[in-house]
C-alpha positions in Angstrom: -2.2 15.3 19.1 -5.5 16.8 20.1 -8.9 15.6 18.7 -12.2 16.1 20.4 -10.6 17.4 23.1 -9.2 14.2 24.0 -4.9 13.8 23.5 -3.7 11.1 21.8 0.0 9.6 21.0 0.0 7.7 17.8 3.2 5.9 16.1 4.1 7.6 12.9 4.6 4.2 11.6 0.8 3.6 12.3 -0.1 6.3 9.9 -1.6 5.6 6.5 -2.9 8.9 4.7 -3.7 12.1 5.6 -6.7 14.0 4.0 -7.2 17.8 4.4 -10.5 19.4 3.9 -10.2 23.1 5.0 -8.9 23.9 8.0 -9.2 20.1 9.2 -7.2 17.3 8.6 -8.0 13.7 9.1 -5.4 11.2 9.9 -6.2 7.6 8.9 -4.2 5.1 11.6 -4.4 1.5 11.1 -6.5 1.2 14.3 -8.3 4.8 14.2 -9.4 7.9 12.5 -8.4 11.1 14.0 -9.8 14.5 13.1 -7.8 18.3 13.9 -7.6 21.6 13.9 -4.4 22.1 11.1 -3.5 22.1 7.6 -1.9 19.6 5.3 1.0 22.1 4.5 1.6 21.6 8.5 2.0 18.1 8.6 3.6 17.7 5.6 6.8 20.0 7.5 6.1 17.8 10.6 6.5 14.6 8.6 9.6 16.1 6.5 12.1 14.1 5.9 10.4 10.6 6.8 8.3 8.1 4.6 5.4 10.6 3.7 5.0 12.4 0.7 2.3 14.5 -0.9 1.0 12.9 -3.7 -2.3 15.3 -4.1 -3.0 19.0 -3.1 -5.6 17.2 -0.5 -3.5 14.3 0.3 0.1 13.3 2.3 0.8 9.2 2.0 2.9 7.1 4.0 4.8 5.5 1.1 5.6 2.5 3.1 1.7 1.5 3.6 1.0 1.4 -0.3 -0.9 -1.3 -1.8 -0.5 -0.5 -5.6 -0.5 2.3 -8.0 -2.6 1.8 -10.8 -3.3 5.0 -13.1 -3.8 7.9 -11.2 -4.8 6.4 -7.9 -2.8 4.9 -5.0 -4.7 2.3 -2.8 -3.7 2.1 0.8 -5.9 -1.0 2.6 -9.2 0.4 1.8 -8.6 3.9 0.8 -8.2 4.7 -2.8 -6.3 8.0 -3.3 -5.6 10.6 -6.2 -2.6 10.9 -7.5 -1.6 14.5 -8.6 0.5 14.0 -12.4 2.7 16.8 -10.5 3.6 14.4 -8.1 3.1 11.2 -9.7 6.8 10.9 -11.3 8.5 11.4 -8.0 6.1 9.2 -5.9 7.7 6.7 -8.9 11.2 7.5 -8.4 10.8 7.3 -4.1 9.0 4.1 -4.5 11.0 2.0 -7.1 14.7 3.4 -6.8 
């Protein structure tokens, strides 16, 4: 993955959310923060089929890295994240069945 011009190799596994603003995303590792060029729709192909889910229109989560869910919000370590209620009931389902 390319950020700042600089190539990195990160473990999906290290992944905790991914935020899009724009054109931009910005992955959130457990030992860094990456920003790139792409959209969330992108990553959310790239990640089909793995732990990761898209729980906002802004937001993909790796459902294995969750804290709690408590109302609308998911917390990740130190991130607190909206929950869409379009996506809420099958974040549910994939977490507790």
């Amino acid at each position: 993955m390319n950020s700042d011009r600089r190539f990195y190799q990160i473990s999906i596994g290290n992944i905790q959310p991914i935020e899009s603003y724009g054109d931009y995303v910005t992955i959130f590792c457990t030992d860094k923060k990456l920003v790139v060029h792409g959209t969330l729709k992108s990553w959310e192909e790239k990640l089909k089929g793995s732990s990761f889910m898209k729980v906002h229109r802004t937001t993909i989560v790796n459902l294995s890295k969750i804290d709690h869910i408590e109302g609308n919000q998911i917390q990740i370590e130190d991130h607190k994240l909206p929950v869409s209620e379009q996506f809420k009931e099958q974040l549910l389902e994939r977490m507790f069945c």
